[in-house]
BAGU-437237 format. One line per field, with one value per residue (C-alpha): residue number from 1; x, y, z. Coordinates in steps of 0.2 Angstrom, whole numbers, plus 5000, padded with zeros to 4 digits. Example, Ala and Ser with C-alpha at 12.3 -4.5 7.8 and 13.67 -1.06 7.14 Angstrom:
// BAGU-437237
resi 1 / 2
east 5062 / 5068
north 4978 / 4995
up 5039 / 5036
//
This chain:
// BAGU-437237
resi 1 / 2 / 3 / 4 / 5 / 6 / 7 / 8 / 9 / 10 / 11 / 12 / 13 / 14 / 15 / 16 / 17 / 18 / 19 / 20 / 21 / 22 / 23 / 24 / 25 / 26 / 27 / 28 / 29 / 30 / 31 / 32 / 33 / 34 / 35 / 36 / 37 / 38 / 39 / 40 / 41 / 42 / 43 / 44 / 45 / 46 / 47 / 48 / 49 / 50 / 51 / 52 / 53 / 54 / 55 / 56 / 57 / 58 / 59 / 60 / 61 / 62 / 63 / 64 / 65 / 66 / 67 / 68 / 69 / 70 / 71 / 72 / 73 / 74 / 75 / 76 / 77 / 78 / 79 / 80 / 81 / 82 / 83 / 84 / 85 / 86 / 87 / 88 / 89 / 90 / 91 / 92 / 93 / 94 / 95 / 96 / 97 / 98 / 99 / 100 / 101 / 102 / 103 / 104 / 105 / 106 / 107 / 108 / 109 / 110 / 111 / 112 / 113 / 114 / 115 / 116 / 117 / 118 / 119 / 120 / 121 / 122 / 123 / 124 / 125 / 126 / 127 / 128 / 129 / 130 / 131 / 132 / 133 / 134 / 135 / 136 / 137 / 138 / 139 / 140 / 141 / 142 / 143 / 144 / 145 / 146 / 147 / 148 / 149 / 150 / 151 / 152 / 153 / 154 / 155 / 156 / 157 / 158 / 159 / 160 / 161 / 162 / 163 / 164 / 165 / 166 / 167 / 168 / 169 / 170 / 171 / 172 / 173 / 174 / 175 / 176 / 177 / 178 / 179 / 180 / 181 / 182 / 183 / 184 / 185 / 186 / 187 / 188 / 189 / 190 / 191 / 192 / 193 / 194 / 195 / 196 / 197 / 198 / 199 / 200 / 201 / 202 / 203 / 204 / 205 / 206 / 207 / 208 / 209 / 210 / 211 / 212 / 213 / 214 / 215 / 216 / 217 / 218 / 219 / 220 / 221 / 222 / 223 / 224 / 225 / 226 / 227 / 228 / 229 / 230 / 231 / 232 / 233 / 234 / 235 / 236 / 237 / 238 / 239 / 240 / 241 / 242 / 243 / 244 / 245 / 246 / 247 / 248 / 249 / 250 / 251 / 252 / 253 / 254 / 255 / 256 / 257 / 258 / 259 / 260 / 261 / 262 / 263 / 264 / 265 / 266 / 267 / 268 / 269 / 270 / 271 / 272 / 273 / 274 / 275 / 276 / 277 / 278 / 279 / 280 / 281 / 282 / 283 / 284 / 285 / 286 / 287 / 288 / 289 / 290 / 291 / 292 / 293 / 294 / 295 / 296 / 297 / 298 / 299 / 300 / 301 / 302 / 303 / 304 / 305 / 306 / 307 / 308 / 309 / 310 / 311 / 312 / 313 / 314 / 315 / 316 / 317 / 318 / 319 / 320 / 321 / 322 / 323 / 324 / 325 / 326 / 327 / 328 / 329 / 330 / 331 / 332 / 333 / 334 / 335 / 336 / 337 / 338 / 339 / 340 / 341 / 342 / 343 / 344 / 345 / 346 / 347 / 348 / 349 / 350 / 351 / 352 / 353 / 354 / 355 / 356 / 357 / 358 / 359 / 360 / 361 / 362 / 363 / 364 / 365 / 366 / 367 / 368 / 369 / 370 / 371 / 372 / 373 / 374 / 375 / 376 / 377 / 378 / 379 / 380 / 381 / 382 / 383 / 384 / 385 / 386 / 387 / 388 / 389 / 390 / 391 / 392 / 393 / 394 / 395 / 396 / 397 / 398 / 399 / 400 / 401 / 402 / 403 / 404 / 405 / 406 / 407 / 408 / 409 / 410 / 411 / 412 / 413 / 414 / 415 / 416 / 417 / 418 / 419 / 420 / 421 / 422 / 423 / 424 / 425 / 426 / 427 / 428 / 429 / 430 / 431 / 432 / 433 / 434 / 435 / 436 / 437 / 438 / 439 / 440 / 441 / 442 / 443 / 444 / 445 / 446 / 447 / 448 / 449 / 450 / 451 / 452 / 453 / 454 / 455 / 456 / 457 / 458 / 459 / 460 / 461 / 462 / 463 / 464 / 465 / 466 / 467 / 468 / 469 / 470 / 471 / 472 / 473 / 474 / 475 / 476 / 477 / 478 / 479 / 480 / 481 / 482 / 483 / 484 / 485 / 486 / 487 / 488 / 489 / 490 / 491 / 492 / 493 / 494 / 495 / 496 / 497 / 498 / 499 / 500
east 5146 / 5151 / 5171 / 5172 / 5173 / 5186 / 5204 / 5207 / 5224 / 5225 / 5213 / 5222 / 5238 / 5230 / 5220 / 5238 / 5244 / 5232 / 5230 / 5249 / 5248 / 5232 / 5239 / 5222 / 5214 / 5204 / 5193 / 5182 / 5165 / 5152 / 5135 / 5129 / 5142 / 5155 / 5175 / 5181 / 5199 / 5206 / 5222 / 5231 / 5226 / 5208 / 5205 / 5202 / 5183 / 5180 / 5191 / 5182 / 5165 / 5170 / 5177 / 5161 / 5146 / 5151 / 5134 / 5132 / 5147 / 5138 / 5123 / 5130 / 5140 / 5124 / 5112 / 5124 / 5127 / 5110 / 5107 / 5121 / 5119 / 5131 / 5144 / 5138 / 5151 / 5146 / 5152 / 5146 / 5146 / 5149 / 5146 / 5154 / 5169 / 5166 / 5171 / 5172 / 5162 / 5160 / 5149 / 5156 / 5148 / 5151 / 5141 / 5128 / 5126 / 5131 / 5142 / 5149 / 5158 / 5174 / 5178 / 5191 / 5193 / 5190 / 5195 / 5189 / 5177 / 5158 / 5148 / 5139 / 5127 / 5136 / 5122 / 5113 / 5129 / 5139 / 5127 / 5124 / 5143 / 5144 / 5158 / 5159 / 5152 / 5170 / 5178 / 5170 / 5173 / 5190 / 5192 / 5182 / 5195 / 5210 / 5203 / 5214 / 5205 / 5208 / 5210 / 5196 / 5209 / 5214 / 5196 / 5193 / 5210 / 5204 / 5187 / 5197 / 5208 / 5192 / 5183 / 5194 / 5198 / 5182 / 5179 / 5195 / 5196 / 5182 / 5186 / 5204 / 5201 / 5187 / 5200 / 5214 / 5203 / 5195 / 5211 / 5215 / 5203 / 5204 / 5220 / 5218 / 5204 / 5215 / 5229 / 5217 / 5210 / 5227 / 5230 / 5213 / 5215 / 5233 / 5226 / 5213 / 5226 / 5238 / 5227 / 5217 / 5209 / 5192 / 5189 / 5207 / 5202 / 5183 / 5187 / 5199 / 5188 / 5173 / 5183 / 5191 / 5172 / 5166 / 5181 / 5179 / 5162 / 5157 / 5148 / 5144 / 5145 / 5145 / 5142 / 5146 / 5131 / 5136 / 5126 / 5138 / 5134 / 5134 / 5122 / 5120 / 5137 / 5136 / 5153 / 5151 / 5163 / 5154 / 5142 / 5130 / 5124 / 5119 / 5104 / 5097 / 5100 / 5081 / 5082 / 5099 / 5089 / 5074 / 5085 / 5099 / 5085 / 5076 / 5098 / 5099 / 5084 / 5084 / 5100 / 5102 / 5106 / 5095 / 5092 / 5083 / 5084 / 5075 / 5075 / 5063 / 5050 / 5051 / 5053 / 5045 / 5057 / 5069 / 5087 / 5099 / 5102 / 5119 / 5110 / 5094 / 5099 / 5107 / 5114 / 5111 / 5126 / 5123 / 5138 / 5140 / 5151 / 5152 / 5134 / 5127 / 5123 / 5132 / 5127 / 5128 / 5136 / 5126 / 5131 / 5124 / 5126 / 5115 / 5110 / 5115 / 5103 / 5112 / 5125 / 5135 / 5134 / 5153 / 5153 / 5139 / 5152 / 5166 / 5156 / 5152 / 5170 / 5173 / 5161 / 5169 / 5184 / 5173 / 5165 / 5185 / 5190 / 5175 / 5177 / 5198 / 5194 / 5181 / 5193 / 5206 / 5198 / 5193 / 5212 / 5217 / 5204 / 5212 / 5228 / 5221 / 5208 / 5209 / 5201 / 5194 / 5187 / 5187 / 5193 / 5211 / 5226 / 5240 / 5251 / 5237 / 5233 / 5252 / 5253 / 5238 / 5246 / 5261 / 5249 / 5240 / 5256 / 5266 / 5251 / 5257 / 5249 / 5244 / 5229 / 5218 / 5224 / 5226 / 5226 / 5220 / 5222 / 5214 / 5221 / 5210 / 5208 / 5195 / 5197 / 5202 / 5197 / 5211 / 5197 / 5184 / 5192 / 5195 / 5178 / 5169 / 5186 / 5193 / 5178 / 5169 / 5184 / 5184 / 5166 / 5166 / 5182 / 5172 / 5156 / 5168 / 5172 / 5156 / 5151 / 5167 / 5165 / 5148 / 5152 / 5165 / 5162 / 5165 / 5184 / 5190 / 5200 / 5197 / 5210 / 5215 / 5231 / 5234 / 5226 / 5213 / 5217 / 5209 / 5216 / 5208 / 5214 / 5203 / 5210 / 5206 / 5196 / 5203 / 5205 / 5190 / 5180 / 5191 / 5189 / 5171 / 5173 / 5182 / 5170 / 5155 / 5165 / 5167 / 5149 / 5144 / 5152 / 5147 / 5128 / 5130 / 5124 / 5140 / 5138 / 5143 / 5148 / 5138 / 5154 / 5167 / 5172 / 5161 / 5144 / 5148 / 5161 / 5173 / 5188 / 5199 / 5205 / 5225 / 5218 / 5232 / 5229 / 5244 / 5245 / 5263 / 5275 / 5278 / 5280 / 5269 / 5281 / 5280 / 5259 / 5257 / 5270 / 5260 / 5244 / 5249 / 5256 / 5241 / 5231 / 5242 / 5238 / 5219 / 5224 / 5232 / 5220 / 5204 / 5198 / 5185 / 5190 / 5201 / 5216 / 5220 / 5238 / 5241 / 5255 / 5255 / 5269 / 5286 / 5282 / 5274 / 5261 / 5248 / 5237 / 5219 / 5206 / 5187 / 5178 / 5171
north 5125 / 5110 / 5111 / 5124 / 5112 / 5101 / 5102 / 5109 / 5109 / 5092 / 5084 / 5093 / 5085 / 5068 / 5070 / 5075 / 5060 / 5049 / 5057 / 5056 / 5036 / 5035 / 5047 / 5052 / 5071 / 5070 / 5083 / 5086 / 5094 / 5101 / 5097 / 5108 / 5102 / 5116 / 5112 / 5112 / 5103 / 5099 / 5088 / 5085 / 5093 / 5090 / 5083 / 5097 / 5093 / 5095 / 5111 / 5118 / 5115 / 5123 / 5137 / 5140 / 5137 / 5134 / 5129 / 5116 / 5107 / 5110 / 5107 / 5089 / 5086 / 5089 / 5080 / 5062 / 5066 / 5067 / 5050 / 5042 / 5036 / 5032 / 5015 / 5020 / 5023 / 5025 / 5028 / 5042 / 5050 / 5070 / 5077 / 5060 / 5058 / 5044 / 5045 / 5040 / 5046 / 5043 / 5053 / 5059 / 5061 / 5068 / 5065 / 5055 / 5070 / 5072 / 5085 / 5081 / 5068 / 5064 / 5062 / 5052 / 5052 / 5051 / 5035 / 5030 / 5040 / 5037 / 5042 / 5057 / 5068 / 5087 / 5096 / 5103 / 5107 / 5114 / 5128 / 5130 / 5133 / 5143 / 5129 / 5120 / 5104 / 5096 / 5103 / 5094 / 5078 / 5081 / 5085 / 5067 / 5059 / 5064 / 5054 / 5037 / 5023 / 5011 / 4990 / 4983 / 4980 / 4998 / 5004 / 4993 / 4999 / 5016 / 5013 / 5006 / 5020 / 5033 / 5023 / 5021 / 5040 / 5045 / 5036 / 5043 / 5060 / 5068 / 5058 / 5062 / 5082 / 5083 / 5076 / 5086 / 5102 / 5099 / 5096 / 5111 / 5120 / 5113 / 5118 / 5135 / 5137 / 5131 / 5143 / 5157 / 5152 / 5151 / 5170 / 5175 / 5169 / 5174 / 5192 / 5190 / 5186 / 5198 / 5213 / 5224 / 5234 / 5228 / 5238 / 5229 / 5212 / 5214 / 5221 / 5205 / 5193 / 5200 / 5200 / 5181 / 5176 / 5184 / 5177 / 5160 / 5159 / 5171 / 5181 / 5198 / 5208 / 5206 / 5215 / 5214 / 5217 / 5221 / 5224 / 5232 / 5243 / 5259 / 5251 / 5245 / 5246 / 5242 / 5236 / 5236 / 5228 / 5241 / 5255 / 5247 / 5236 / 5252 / 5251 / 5237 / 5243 / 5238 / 5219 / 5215 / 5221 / 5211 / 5195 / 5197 / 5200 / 5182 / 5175 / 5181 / 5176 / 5156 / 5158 / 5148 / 5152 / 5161 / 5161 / 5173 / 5165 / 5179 / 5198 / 5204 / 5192 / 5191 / 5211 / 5218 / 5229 / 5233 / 5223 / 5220 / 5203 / 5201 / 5205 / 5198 / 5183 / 5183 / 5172 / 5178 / 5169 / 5172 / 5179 / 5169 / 5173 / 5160 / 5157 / 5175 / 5180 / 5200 / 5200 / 5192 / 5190 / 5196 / 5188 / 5194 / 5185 / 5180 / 5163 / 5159 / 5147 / 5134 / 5134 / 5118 / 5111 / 5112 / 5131 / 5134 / 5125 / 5135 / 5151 / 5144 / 5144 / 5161 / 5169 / 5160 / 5173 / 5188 / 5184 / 5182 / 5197 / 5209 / 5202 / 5206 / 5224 / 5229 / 5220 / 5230 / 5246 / 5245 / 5243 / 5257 / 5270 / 5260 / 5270 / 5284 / 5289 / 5295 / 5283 / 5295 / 5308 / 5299 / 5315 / 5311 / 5310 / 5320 / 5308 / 5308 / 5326 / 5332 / 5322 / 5328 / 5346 / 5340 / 5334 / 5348 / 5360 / 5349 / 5353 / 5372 / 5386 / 5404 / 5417 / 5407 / 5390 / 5397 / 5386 / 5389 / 5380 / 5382 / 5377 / 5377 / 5371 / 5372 / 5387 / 5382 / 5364 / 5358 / 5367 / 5357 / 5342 / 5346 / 5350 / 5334 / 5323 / 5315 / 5303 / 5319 / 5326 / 5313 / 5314 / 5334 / 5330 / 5320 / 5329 / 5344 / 5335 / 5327 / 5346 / 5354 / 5339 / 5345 / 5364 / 5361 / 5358 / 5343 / 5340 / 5348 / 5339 / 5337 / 5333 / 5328 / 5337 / 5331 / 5336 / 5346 / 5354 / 5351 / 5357 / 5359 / 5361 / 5369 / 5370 / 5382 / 5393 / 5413 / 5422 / 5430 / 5412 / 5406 / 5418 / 5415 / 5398 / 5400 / 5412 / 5398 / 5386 / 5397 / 5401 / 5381 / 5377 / 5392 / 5388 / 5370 / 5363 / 5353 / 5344 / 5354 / 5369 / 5379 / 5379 / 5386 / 5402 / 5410 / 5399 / 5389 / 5379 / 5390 / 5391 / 5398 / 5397 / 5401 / 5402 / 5406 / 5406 / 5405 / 5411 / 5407 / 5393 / 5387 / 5371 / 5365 / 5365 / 5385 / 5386 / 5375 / 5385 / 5403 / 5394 / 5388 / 5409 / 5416 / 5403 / 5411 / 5427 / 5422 / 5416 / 5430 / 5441 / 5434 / 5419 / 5414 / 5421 / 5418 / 5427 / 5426 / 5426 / 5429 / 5424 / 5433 / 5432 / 5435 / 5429 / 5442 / 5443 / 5450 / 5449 / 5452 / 5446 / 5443 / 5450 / 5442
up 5409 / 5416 / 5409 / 5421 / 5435 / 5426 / 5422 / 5404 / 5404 / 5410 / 5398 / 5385 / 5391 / 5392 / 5375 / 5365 / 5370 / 5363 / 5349 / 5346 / 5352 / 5337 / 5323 / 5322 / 5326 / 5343 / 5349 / 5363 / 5363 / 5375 / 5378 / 5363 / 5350 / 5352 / 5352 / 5370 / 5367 / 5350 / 5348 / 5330 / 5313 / 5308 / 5291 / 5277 / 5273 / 5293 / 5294 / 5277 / 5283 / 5302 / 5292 / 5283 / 5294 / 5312 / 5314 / 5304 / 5312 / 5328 / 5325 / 5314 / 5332 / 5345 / 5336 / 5335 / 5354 / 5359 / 5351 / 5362 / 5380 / 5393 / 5389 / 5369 / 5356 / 5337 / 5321 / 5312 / 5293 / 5297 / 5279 / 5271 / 5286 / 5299 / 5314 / 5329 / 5345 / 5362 / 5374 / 5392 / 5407 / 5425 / 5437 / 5427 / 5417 / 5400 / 5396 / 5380 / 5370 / 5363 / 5344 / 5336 / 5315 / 5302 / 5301 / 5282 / 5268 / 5265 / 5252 / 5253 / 5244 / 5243 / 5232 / 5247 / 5259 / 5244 / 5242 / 5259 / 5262 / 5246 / 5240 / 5224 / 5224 / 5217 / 5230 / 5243 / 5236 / 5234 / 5253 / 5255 / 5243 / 5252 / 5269 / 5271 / 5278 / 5291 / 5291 / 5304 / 5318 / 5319 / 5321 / 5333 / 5341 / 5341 / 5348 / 5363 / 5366 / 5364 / 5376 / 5389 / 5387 / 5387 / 5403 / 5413 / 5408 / 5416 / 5434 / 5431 / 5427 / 5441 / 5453 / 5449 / 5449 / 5465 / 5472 / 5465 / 5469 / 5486 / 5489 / 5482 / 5495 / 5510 / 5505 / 5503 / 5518 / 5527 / 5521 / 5527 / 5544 / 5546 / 5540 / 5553 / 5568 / 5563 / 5557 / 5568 / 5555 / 5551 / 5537 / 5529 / 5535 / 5529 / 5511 / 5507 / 5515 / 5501 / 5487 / 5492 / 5492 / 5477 / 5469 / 5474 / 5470 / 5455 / 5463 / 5458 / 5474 / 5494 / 5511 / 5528 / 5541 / 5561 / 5576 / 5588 / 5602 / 5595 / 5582 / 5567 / 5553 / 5538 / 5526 / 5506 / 5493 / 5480 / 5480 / 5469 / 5486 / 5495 / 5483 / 5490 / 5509 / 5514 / 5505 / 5514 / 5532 / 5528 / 5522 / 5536 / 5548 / 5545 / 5544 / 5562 / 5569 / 5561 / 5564 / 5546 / 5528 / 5521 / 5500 / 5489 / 5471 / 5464 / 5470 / 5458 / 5460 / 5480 / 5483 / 5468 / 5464 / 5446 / 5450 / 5439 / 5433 / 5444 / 5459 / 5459 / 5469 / 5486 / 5502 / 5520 / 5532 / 5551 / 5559 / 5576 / 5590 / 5603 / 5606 / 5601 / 5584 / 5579 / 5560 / 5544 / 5528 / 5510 / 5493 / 5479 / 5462 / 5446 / 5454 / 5470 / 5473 / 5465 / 5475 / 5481 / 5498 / 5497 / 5494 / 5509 / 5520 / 5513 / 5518 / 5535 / 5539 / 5532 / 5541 / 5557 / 5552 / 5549 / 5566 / 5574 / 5564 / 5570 / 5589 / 5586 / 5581 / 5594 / 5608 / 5597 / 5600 / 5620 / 5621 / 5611 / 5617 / 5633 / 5629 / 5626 / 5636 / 5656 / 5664 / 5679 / 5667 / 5649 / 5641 / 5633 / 5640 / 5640 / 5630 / 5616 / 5617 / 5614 / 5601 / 5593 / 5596 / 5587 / 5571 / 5569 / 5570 / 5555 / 5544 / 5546 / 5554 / 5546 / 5547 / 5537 / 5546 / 5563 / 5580 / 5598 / 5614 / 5632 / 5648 / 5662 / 5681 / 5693 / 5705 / 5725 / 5722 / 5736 / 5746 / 5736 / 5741 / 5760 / 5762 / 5753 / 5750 / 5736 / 5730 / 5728 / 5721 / 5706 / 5704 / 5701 / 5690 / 5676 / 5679 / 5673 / 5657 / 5652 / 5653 / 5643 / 5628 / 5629 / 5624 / 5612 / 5592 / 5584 / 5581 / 5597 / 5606 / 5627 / 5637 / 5654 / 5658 / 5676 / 5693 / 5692 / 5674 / 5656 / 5641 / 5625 / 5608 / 5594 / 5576 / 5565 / 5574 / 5574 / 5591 / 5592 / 5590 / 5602 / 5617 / 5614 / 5616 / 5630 / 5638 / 5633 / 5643 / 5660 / 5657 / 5657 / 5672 / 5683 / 5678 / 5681 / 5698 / 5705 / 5721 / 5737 / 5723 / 5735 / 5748 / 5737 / 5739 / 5725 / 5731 / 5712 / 5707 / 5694 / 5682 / 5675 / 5659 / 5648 / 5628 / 5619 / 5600 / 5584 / 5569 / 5564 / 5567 / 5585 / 5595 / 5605 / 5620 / 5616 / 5615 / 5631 / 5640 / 5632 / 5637 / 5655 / 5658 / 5654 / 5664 / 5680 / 5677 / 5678 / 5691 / 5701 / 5691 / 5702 / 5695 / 5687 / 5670 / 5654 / 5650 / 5630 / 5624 / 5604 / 5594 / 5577 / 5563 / 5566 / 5588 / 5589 / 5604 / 5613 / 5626 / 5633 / 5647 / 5649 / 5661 / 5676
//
């Protein structure tokens, strides 16, 4: 576990050379006896018996490093082959041990271990045979070199790691925040961010948590995290209000409920804008709770960026529904809504796909406005259009077309839904109560209203134009009622009229 942290291809590098410097095999083992780094050949009774039972090397490796303490370094018969050993530690923890050898031959009983690797005793011996030993001077030599490479090797492959690592992280983070800057869709911004944190820290899965005004949104890196909706609110709800990191080191036991192992601990980070807390951040991993102070600071500066990128896109989307909204009315623009028009047409329309738009105005409102003026004016005008979105199915599109006229497309709806829209909307305004309605010429406020409805290929110049016609014959027709154009196949086209 701990070699994760270090530098293997650097120790490795640094280990070859001494090796090559001794002309002696070296090798590097963790805490429970097992081959980490190996450099040069082994010797043929050590390779034989590593062939044969694994275990037994390992288990001959573990229990000699369990009898060594730190500044120790030993001789030690493995199966008749002395070597040297030196244990290494990080962090005043022990986390394995380097070996050097063999460097001479001693006797040894092969009886037991012969059987036990199912070799023949002779051939064991002559594998011992073959090892050369060393003069005194040269041992001692080689203690040297395994000492002083046992001592720089973890410091130097930590180092170069966290440097590493730190770099990578700084990099990462450089992305991330130039993503943040640049980007203004939070969905994109928050689905790197997840992955760059469960990457960075093995983790198993993580989530996004934001209060915004229209409520609560949630934002998943997988499915699998919906499961565990009620934990996160309960977790993110004591984040936000301690305004801290919150740690559950084990799901099951605290909730009572059937996890899977990779999500049965979690981290809760408060997401703090300015001074005001909008949400949290939700890892979720197999143990989480023994995460580094360095990694918690690490995530305290991500969630600084999921905080900016959050506060980007709702700035993001004032502006854009800025640009796209009537500010008097809040129904769309024009801009918006011919464009909308222009969509929908490019997909292709047909009997089973068929379009339909309204364009209405309010009857005599130049009188409307005379008698109670143009405040009054405005207020009827979005009064009007709270009251059209209101009668409309979702997916209809409401728009401002300038003045005192609204237009309306509705896709997919055939002619005969349409005029009963149509007549649903004239309907609404006559029964709504408007301010001062009472002095227009019919005792109500009114309007009238162009549908034109497609069933083949046009522009939308074409259906506005259709539209716009058949909203001045309703006009000269009366008021108060909706004239219906039809375009069939071939241009063909066709009229009727409500009645008052």
């Amino acid at each position: 576990m701990y070699f994760n942290k270090l530098d293997i291809s650097l120790w490795k590098y640094v280990q070859d050379k001494f090796a090559k410097e001794l002309n002696l095999p070296v090798y590097t083992i963790d805490r429970e006896g097992n081959e980490i780094v190996v450099s040069g050949e082994n010797a043929f009774l050590i390779d034989l018996i590593k062939s044969k039972r694994y275990d037994l090397f390992k288990e001959r490796n573990y229990r000699q490093l369990n009898e060594l303490e730190e500044g120790e370094i030993a001789l030690y018969n493995f199966y008749g082959a002395m070597n040297i050993i030196k244990p290494v530690f990080l962090h005043d923890k022990k986390i394995g041990a380097v070996i050097c050898g063999p460097i001479k031959r001693e006797e040894f009983d092969y009886s037991d271990i012969s059987s036990r690797l199912g070799v023949e005793e002779q051939e064991l011996t002559d594998a011992a045979d073959e090892i050369k030993e060393l003069n005194g001077e040269k041992v001692d030599w080689c203690r040297r070199m395994i000492s002083i490479l046992a001592e720089i090797l973890p410091k130097l492959a930590h180092q170069k790691q966290s440097r590493d690592n730190q770099i990578s992280e700084l990099t990462a983070l450089q992305s991330i925040i130039k993503m943040v800057n640049s980007s203004l869709e939070l969905d994109e911004v928050l689905k790197s961010i997840m992955e760059f944190l469960v990457n960075s820290l093995k983790a198993t899965d993580c989530s996004v948590f934001v209060e915004t005004e229209d409520g609560e949104k949630k934002y998943c890196l997988k499915n699998e995290v919906e499961k565990l909706t009620e934990v996160e609110k309960a977790v993110s709800k004591r984040a936000i209000e301690e305004k801290q990191i919150i740690t559950v080191k084990d799901i099951r036991a605290r909730f009572r409920i059937e996890v899977e192992s990779d999500y049965n601990s979690m981290l809760s980070i408060p997401l703090k804008r300015r001074e005001e807390i909008i949400g949290s951040i939700n890892l979720y991993g197999k143990d989480l709770g023994k995460i580094s102070d360095e990694s918690l600071n690490f995530i305290s500066v991500m969630a600084d960026q999921v905080a900016i990128a959050v506060a980007n896109a709702q700035r993001y989307g004032e502006v854009k529904e800025l640009a796209v909204i009537d500010k008097l009315t809040g129904a769309y623009n024009r801009r918006y809504f011919t464009e909308a028009v222009e969509k929908a047409l490019e997909k292709g329309i047909n009997n089973e796909n068929p379009l339909a738009l309204i364009l209405l105005d309010i009857d005599d409102f130049g009188k409307y406005n005379n008698a109670h003026g143009h405040p009054m004016g405005d207020k009827l005008l979005k009064e009007l259009s709270n009251v059209l979105k209101k009668n409309v199915k979702e997916g209809d599109i409401v728009g401002r077309y300038g003045g005192e006229e609204f237009i309306i497309m509705m896709p997919g709806l055939k002619s005969s839904e349409a005029m009963t829209t149509a007549k649903r909307l004239k309907e609404a305004i006559e029964e709504t109560n408007f301010e001062g309605g009472e002095t227009q010429p019919k005792g109500r406020v009114t309007i009238s209203l162009g549908l034109v409805s497609c069933m083949d290929k046009v522009t939308s110049s074409d259906m506005i134009k259709e539209a716009d016609s058949a909203l001045y014959k309703a006009k000269d027709t009366g008021k108060n009622r909706v004239v219906q154009r039809i375009i069939l196949k071939d241009n063909l086209r066709t009229e009727m009229s409500s009645e008052v």
